[in-house]
OpenMM code with the backbone's topology and positions (N, CA, C; nanometers):
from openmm import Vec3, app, unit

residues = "UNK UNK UNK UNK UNK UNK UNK UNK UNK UNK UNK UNK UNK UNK UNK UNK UNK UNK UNK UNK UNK UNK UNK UNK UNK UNK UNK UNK UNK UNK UNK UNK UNK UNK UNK UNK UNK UNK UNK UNK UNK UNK UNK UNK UNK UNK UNK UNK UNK UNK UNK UNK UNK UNK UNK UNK UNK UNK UNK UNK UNK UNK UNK UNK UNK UNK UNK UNK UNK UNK UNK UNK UNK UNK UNK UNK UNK UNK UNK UNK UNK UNK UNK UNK UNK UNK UNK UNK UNK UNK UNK UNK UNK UNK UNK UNK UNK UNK UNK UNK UNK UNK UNK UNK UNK UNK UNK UNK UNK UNK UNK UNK UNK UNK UNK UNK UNK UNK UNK UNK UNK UNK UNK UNK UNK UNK UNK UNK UNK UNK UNK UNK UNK UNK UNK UNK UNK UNK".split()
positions = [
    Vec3(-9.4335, -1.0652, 4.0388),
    Vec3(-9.3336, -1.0780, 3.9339),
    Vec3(-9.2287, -1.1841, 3.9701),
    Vec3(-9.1930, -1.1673, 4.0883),
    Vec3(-9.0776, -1.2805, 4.1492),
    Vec3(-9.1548, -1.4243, 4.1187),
    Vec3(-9.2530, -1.4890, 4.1245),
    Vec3(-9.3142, -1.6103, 4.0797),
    Vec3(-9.2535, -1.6800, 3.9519),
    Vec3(-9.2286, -1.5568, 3.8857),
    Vec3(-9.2126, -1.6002, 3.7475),
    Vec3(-9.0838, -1.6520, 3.6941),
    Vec3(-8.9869, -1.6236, 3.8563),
    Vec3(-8.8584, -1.6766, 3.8235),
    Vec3(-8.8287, -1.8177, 3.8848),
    Vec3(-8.9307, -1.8988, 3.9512),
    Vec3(-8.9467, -1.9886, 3.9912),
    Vec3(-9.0186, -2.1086, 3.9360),
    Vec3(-9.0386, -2.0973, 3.8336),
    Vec3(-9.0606, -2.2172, 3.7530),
    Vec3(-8.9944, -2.2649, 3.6507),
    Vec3(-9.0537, -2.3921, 3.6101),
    Vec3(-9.0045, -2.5100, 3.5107),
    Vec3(-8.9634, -2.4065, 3.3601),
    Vec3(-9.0332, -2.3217, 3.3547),
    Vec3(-9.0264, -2.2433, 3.2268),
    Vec3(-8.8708, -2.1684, 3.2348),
    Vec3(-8.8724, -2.0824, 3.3775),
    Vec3(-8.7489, -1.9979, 3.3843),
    Vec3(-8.5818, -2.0198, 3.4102),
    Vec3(-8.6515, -2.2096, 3.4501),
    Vec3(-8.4685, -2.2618, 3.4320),
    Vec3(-8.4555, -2.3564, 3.3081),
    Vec3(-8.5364, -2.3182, 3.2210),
    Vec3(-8.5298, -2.3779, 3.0647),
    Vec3(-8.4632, -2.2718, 3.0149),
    Vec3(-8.5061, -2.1691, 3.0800),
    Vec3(-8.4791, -2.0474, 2.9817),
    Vec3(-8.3450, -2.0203, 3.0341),
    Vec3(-8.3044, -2.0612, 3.1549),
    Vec3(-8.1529, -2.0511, 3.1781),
    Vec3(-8.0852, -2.1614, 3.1198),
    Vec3(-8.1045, -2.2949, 3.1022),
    Vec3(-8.0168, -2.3673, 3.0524),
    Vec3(-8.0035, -2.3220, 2.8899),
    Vec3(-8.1108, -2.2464, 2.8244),
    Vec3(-8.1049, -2.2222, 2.6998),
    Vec3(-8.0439, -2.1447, 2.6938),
    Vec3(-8.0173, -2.0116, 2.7577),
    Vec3(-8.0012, -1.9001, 2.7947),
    Vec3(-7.8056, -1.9235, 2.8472),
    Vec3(-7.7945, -2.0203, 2.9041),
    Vec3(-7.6440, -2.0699, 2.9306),
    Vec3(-7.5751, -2.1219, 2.7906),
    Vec3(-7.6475, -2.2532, 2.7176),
    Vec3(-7.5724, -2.2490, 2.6139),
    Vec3(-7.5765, -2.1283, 2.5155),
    Vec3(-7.6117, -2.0208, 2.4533),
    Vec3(-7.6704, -1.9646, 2.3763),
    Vec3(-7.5166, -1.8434, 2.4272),
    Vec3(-7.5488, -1.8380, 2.5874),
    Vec3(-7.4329, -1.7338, 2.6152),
    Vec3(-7.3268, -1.7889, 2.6281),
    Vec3(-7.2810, -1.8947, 2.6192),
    Vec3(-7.1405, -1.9505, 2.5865),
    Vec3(-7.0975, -1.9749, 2.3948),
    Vec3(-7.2004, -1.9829, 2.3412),
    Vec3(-7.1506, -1.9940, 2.2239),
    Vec3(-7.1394, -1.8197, 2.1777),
    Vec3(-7.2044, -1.7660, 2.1963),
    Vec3(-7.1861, -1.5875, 2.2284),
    Vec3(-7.0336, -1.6123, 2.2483),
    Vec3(-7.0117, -1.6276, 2.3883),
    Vec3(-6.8431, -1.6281, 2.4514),
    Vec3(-6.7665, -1.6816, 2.3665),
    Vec3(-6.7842, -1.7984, 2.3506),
    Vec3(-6.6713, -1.8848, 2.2405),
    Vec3(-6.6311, -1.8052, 2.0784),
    Vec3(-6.7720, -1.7918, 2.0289),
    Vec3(-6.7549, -1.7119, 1.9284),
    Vec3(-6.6399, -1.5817, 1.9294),
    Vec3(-6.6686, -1.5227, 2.0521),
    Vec3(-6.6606, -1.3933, 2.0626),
    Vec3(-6.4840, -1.4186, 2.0696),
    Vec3(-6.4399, -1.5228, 2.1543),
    Vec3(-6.3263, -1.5411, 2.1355),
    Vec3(-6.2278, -1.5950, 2.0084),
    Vec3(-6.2951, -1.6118, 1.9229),
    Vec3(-6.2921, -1.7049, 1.7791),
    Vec3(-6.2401, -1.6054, 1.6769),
    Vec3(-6.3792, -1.5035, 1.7096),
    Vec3(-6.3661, -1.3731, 1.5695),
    Vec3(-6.2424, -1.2809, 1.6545),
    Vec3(-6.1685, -1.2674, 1.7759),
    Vec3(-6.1148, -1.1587, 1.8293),
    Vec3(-6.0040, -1.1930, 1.7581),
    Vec3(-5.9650, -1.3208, 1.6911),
    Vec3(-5.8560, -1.4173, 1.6033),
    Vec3(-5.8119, -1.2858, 1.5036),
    Vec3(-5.9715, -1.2067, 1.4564),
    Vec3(-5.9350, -1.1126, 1.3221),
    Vec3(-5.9835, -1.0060, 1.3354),
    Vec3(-6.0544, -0.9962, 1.4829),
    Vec3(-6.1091, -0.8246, 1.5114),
    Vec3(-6.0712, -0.7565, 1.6402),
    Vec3(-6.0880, -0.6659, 1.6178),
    Vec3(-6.0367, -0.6082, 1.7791),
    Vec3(-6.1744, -0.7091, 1.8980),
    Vec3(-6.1155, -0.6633, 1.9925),
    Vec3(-6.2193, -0.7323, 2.1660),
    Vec3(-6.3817, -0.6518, 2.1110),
    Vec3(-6.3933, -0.5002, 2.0909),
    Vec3(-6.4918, -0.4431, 2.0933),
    Vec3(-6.5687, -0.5184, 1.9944),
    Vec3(-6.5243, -0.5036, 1.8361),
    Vec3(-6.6256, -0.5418, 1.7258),
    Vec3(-6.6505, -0.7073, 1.7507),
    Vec3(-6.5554, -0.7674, 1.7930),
    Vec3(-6.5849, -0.9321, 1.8062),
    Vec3(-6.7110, -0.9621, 1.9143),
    Vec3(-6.7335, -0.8610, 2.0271),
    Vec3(-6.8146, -0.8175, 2.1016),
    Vec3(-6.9540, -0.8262, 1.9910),
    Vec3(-6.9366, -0.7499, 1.9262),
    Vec3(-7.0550, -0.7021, 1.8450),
    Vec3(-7.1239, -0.8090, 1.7799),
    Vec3(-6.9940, -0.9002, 1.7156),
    Vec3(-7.0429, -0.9895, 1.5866),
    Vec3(-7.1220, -1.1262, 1.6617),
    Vec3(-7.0075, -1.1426, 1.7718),
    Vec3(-7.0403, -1.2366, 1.8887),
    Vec3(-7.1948, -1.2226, 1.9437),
    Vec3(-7.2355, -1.1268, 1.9591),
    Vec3(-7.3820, -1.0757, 1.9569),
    Vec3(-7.4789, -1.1594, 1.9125),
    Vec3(-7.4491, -1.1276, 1.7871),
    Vec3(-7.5470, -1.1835, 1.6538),
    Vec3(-7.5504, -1.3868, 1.6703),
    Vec3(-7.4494, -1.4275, 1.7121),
    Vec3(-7.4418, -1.6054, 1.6918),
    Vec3(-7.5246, -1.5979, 1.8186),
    Vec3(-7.4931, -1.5127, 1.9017),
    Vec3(-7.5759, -1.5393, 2.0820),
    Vec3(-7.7460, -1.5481, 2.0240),
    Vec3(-7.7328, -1.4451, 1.9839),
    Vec3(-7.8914, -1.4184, 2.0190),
    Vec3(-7.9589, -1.5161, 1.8883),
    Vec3(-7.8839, -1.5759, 1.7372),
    Vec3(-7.9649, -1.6601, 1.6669),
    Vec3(-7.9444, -1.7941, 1.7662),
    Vec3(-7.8747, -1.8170, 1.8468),
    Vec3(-7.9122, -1.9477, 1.8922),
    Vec3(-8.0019, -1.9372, 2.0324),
    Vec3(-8.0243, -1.8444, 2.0525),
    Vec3(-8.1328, -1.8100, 2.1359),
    Vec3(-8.2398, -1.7983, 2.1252),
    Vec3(-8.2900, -1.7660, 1.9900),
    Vec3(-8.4302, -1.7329, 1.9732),
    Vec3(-8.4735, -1.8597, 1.9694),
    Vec3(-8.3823, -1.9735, 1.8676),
    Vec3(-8.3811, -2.0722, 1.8398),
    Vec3(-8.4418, -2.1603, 1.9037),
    Vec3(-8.3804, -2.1740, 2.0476),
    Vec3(-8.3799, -2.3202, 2.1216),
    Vec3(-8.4644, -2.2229, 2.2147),
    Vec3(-8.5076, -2.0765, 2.2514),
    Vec3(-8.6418, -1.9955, 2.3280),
    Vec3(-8.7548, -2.0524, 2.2081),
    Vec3(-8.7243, -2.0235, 2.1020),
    Vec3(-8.8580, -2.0489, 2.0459),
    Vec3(-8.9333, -2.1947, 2.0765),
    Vec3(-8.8301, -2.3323, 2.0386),
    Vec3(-8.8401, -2.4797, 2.0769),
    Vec3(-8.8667, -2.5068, 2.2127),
    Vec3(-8.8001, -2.4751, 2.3157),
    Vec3(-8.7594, -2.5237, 2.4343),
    Vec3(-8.8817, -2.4805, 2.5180),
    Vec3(-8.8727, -2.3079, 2.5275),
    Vec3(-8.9134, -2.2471, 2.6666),
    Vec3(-9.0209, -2.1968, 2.6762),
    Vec3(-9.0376, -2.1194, 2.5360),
    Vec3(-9.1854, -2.0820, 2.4224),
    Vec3(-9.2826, -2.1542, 2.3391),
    Vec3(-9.2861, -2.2941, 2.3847),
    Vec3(-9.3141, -2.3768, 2.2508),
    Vec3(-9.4568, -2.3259, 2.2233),
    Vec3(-9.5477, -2.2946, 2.3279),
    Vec3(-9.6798, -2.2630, 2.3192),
    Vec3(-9.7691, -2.1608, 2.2641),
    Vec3(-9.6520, -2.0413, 2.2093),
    Vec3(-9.6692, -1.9090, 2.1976),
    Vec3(-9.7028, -1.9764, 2.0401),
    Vec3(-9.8836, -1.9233, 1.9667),
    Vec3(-9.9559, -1.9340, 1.8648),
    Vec3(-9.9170, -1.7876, 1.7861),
    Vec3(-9.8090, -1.7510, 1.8546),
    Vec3(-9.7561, -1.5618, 1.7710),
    Vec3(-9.6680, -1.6141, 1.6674),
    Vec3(-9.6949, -1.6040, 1.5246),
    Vec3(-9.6362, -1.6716, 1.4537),
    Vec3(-9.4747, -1.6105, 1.4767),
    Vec3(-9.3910, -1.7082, 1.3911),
    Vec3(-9.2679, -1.7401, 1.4181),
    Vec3(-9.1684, -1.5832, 1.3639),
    Vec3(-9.2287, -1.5241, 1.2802),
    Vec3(-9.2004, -1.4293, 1.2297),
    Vec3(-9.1942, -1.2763, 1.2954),
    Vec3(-9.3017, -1.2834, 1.3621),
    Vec3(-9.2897, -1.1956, 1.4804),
    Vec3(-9.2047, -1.2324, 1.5698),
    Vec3(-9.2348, -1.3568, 1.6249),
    Vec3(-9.1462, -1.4015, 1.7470),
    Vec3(-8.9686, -1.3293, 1.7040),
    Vec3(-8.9636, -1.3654, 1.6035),
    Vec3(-8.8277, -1.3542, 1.5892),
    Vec3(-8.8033, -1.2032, 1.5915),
    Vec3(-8.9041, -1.1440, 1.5128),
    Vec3(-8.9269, -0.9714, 1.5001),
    Vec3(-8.8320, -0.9308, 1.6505),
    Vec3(-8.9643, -0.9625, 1.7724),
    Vec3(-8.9579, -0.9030, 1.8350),
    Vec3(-8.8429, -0.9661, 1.9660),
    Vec3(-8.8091, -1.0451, 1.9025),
    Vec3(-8.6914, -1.1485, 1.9904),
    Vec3(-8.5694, -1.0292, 1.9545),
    Vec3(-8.5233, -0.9913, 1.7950),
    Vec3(-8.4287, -0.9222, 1.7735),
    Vec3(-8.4436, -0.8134, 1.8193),
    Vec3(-8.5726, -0.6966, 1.8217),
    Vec3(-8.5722, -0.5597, 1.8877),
    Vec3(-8.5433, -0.5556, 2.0360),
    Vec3(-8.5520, -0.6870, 2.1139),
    Vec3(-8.5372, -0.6838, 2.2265),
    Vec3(-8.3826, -0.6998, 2.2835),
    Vec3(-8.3255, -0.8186, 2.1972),
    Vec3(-8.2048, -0.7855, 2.2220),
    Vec3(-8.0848, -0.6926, 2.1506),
    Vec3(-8.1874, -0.6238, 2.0668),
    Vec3(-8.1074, -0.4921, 2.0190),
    Vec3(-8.1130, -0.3529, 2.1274),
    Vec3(-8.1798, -0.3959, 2.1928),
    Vec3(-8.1947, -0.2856, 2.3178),
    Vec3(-8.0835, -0.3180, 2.4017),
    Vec3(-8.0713, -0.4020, 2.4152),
    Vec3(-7.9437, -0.4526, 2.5133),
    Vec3(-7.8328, -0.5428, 2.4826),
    Vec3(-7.8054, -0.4669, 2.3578),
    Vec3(-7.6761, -0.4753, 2.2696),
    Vec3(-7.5886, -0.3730, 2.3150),
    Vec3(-7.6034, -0.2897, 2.3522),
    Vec3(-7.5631, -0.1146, 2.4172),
    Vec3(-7.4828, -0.1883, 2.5474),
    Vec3(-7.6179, -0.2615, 2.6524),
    Vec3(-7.5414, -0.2822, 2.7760),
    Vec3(-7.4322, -0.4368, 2.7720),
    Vec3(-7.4612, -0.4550, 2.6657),
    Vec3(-7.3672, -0.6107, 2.6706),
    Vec3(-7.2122, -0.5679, 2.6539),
    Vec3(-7.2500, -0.4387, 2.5121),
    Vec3(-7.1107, -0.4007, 2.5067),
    Vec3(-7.0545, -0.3462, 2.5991),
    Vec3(-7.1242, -0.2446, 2.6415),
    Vec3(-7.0848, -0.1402, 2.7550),
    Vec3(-7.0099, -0.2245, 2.8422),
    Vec3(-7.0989, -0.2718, 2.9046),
    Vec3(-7.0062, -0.3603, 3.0183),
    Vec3(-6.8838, -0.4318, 3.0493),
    Vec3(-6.9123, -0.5241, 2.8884),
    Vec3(-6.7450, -0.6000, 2.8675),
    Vec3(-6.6790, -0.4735, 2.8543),
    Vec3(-6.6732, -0.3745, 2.7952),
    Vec3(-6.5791, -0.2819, 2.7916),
    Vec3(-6.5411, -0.2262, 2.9382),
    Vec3(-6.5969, -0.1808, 2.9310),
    Vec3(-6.5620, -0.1494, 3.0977),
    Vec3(-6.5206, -0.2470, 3.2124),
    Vec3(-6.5794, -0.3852, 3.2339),
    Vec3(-6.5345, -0.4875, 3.2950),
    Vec3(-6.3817, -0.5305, 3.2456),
    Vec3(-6.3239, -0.5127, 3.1219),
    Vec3(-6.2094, -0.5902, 3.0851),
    Vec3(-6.0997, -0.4406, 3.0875),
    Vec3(-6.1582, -0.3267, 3.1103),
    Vec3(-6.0451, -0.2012, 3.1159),
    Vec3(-6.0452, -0.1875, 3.2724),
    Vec3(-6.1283, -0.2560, 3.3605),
    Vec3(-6.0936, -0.2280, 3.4892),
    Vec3(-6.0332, -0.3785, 3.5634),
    Vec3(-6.0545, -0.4747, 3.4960),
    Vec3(-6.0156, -0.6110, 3.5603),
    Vec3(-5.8763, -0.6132, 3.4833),
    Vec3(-5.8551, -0.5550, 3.4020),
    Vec3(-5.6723, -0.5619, 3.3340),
    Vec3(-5.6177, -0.4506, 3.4170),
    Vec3(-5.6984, -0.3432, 3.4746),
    Vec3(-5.6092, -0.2743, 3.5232),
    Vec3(-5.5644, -0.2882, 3.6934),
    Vec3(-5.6328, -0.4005, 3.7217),
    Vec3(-5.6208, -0.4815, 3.8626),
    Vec3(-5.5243, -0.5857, 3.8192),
    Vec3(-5.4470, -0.6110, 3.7007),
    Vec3(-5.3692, -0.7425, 3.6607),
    Vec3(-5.4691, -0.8721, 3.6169),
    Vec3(-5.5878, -0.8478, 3.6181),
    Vec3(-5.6575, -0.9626, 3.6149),
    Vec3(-5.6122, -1.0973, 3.4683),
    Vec3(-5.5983, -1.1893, 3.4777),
    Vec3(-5.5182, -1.2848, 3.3898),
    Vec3(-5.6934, -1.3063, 3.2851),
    Vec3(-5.6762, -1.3177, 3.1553),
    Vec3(-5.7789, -1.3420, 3.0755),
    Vec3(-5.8797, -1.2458, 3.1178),
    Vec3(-5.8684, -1.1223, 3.1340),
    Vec3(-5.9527, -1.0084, 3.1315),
    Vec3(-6.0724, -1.0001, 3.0260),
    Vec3(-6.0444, -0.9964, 2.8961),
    Vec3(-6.1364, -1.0327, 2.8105),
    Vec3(-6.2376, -1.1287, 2.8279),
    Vec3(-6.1778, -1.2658, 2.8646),
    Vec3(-6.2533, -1.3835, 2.8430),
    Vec3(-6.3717, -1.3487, 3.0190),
    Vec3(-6.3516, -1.2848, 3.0903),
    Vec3(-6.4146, -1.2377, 3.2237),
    Vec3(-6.4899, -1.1512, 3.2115),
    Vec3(-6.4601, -1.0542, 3.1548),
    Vec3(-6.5113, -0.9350, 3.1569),
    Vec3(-6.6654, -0.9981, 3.0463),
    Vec3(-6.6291, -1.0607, 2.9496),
    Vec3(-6.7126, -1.0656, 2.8763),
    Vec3(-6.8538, -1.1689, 2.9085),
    Vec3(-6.7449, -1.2007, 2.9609),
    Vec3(-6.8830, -1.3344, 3.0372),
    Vec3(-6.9418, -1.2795, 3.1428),
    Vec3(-6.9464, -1.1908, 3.2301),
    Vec3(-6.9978, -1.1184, 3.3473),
    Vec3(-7.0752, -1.0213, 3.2642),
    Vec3(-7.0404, -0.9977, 3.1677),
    Vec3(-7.1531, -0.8966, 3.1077),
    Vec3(-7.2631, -0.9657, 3.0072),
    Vec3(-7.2111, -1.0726, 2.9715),
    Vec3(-7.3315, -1.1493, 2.9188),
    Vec3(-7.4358, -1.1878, 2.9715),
    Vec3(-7.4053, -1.2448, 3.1294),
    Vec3(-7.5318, -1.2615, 3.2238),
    Vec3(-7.6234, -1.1108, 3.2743),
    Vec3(-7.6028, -0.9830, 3.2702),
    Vec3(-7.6708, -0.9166, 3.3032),
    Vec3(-7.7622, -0.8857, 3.2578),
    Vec3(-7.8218, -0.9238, 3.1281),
    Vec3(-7.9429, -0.8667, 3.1002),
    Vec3(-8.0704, -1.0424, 3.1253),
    Vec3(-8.0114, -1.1246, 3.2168),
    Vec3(-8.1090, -1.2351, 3.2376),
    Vec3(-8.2064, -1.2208, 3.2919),
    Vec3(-8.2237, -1.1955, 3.4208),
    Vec3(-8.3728, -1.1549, 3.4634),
    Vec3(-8.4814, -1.0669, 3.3574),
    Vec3(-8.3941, -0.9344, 3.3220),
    Vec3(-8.4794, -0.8567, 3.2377),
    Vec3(-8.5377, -0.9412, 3.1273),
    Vec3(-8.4621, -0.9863, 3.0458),
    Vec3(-8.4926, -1.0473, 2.9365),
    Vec3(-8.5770, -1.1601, 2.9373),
    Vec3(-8.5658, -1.2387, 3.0714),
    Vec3(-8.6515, -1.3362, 3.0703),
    Vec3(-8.8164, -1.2925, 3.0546),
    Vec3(-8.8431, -1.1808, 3.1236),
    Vec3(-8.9388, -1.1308, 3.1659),
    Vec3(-9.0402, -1.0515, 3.0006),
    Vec3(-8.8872, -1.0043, 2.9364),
    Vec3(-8.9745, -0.9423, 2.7756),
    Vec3(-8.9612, -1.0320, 2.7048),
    Vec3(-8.9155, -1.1442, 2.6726),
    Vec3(-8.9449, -1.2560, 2.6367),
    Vec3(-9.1156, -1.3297, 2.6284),
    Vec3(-9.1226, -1.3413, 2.7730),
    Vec3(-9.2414, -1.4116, 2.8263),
    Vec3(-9.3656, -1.3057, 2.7709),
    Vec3(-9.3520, -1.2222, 2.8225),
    Vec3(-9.4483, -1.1076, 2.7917),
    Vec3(-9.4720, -1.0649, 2.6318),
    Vec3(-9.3850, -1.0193, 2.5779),
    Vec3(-9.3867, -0.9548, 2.4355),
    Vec3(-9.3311, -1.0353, 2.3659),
    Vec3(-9.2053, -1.0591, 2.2983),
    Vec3(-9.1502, -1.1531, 2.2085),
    Vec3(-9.2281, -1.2762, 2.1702),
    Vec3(-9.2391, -1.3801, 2.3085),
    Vec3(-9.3031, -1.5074, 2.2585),
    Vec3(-9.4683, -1.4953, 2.2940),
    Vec3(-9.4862, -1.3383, 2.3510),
    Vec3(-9.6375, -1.3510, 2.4287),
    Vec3(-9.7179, -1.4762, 2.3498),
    Vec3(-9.7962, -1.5291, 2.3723),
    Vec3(-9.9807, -1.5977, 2.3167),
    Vec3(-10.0223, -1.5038, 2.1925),
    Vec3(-10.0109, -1.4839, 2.1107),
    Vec3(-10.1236, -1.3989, 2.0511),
    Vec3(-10.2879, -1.4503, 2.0866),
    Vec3(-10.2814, -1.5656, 2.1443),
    Vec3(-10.4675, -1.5654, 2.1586),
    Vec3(-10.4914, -1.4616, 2.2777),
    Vec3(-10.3488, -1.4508, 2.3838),
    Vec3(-10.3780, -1.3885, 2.4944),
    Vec3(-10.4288, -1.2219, 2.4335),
    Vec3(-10.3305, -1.2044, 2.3034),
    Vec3(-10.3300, -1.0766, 2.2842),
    Vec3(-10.4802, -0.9702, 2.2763),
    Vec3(-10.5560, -1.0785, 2.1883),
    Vec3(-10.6723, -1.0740, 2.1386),
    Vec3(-10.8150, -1.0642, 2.2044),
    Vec3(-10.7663, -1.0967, 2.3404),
    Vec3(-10.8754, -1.1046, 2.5015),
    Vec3(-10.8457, -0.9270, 2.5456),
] * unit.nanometer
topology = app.Topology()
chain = topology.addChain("A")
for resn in residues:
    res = topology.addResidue(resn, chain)
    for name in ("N", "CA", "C"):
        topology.addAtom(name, app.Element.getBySymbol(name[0]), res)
């Protein structure tokens, strides 16, 4: 399994995977303009993961013959699974780094919890989301 984090494929999927989670961040700081930290969390979500499937589908997946419709299907069930831990975390990261004094708690907390679901995700990505369907079919 460790192989799979060592190639040309898996630091595409981080540079995609970097912009995708900064416009997540930026956003997230944009909408907090008119929502509380939690729901801007939420909405912030949704811009992350459409510019993710996006530039995963172009960039990192180009090869996957699983039409685009699934891809996306199963791009969203995947990161609806770990919509739970994205929030979870900033919440908890920005109620314990403010309560250390930490300066821009929000803008920290939220970005430390955006990177945790990378390894995992890279991995259901590759496998299920963008799998081959010719592979499927063997």
């Amino acid at each position: 399994m460790i192989r799979h984090f060592f190639t040309k494929q898996f630091f595409g999927f981080l540079a995609v995977g970097g912009l995708a989670a900064f416009l997540h961040w930026l956003s997230r700081i944009i909408l907090n303009m008119w929502m509380s930290f939690s729901s801007a969390v939420i909405v912030a979500y949704a811009v992350g993961i459409s510019v993710a499937f996006i530039l995963n589908s172009f960039f990192v997946f180009p090869k996957s013959s699983k039409p685009k419709r699934k891809q996306a299907r199963d791009f969203v069930m995947v990161n609806l699974a770990f919509l739970p831990v994205v929030w979870g975390a900033s919440i908890v990261f920005e109620r314990g780094l403010r309560s250390i004094g930490v300066m821009y708690s929000q803008a920290l907390a939220h970005g430390i919890a955006v990177a945790i679901p990378m390894f995992a995700t890279f991995l259901i990505y590759k496998f299920f989301a963008f799998k081959d369907a010719e592979y499927e079919r063997k």
